[in-house]
C-alpha positions, 0 to 999 in steps of 0.5 A: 487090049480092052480094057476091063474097068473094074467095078466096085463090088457090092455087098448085097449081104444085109446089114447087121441087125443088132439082136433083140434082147431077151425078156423075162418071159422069153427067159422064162419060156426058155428055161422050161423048154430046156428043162423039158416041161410042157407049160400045162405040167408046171402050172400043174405041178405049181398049182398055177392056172395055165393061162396066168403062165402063158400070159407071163412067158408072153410078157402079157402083164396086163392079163395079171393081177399087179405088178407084185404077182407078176414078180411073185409068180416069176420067182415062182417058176424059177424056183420051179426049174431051179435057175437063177431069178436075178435076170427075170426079175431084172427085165420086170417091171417095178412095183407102181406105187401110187401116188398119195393125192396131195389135199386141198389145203394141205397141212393148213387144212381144218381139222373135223372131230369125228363127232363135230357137225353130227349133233343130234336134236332132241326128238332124234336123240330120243328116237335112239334105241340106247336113249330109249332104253336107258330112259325105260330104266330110269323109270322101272327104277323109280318105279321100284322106289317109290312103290313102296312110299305110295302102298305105304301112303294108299294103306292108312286112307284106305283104313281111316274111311270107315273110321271117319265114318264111324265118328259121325255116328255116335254123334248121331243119337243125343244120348251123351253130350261127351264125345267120349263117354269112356272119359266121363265115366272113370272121373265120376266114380271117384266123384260118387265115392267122395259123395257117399263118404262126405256128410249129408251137408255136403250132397247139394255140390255132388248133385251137380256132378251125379248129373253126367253119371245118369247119362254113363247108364245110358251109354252102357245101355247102348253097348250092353245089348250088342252081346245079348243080339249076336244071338241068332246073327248071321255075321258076329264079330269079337275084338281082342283090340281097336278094330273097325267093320263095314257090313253092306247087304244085297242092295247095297244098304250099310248095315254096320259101320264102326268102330269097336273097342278091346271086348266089344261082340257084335253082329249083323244080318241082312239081305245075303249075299253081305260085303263084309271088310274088317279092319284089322283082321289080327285082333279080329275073330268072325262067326259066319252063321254060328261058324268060326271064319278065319281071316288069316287066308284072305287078310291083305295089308291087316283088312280082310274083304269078304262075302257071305252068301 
């Protein structure tokens, strides 16, 4: 009888593989194929661009943004197809959150103000839009102030030439040798009428005082006929209080220069046109060949300039 050895059987099935699990993108594919969506129609429908979904079923992370929209987006699409977002959210990866580069020095290192080692030299500072115009400021300001002191100081000057000039004059002619005639006269009449009132024996002292009042004739002399000339002048000037005029012809010649007194009338004429300044313009009335002229309209600071042609 032969005999038939019994040979071990093999099992040619193939080994148990053990199942590969599910990713979150297979999830989700998942889910939207059970629910019967096309991929173009959810991203649609969640006004999503179609690639951003087609990246995330193929766990493609690194085609999106972060890792936060990468979740964001997965809860998202689980809201869409109303499932559970716990399982997908599971198999994603974390959020990274980088790691904050440790300093040099650490909680030793030196501190910098914000405006340390920024110090600015003087010609820079300077060229600063804010310093230059702070600095344009400054000046219109004292500009402003100090305007009015140096008007103030520029008047009087302007006003004293001509009668510093005009107190040259009467030293000119040796009439009187008073320099101020108007004193001399008011003590001698008082003089004369004491002489006139004394007996005779007493005239010899008086004699020596009469002396001055031959020379009060002469001063008055000298003022008298400056009413009786303005006839006939083609400028004439009347003062009502201490006033001074400068008259200067074509050539540039100083015809008048003076100083007048309360009531003095005077005039001038000379090669036209005449340059004609007064002094004080408010006490001051001018005839311009035998016309009133007023001052008022052309007056700045009291002096009044003027031409006549």
């Amino acid at each position: 009888m032969s005999e038939v050895s019994s040979l071990p059987v093999i099992d040619s099935a193939a080994p148990d593989e053990s199942p590969v699990p599910a990713t979150a993108g297979a999830l989700l594919r998942a889910a939207r194929e059970a629910a019967g969506l096309h991929v173009a129609a959810l991203a649609v429908s969640m006004k999503v661009p179609v690639k951003k979904l087609e990246a995330l079923e193929a766990d493609r992370f690194d085609l999106l943004p972060d890792a936060v929209f990468v979740r964001a987006l997965a809860s998202s699409v689980c809201r869409a197809l109303k499932v559970d977002p716990a399982p997908v959210l599971s198999k994603l990866p974390h959020q990274h959150v980088p790691r904050l580069g440790a300093s040099e020095g650490g909680i030793n290192a030196p501190f910098h103000a914000a405006g340390e080692g920024r110090a600015l030299s003087v010609p820079a500072a300077l060229r600063q839009p804010a310093v230059l115009v702070v600095m344009l400021l400054l000046v219109a300001a004292l500009a402003v102030l100090l305007f009015p002191e140096w008007q103030a100081d520029v008047t009087p000057d302007e006003v004293s030439l001509p009668s510093e000039a005009v107190q040259v004059m009467p030293v000119a002619p040796n009439t009187a040798p008073d320099p101020a005639p108007s004193l001399v006269v008011e003590p001698v009449a008082p003089t004369v009428a004491v002489a006139a009132s004394e007996p005779v024996v007493s005239l010899a002292p008086p004699l020596a005082v009469v002396v001055p009042v031959a020379s009060a004739p002469a001063i008055r002399v000298a003022s008298a006929p400056l009413s009786v000339s303005v006839v006939g002048q083609q400028v004439v000037f009347r003062v009502r209080g201490p006033s001074w005029v400068e008259v200067t012809d074509a050539k540039g010649q100083v015809l008048m220069r003076r100083n007048l007194t309360q009531g003095d009338e005077t005039g001038v004429s000379g090669a036209l046109p005449l340059s004609v300044v007064v002094g004080r313009a408010d006490v001051t009335d001018v005839d311009v060949k035998g016309k009133p002229f007023s001052l008022a309209a052309i007056a700045k600071d009291n002096v009044a300039r003027f031409e006549v042609k």
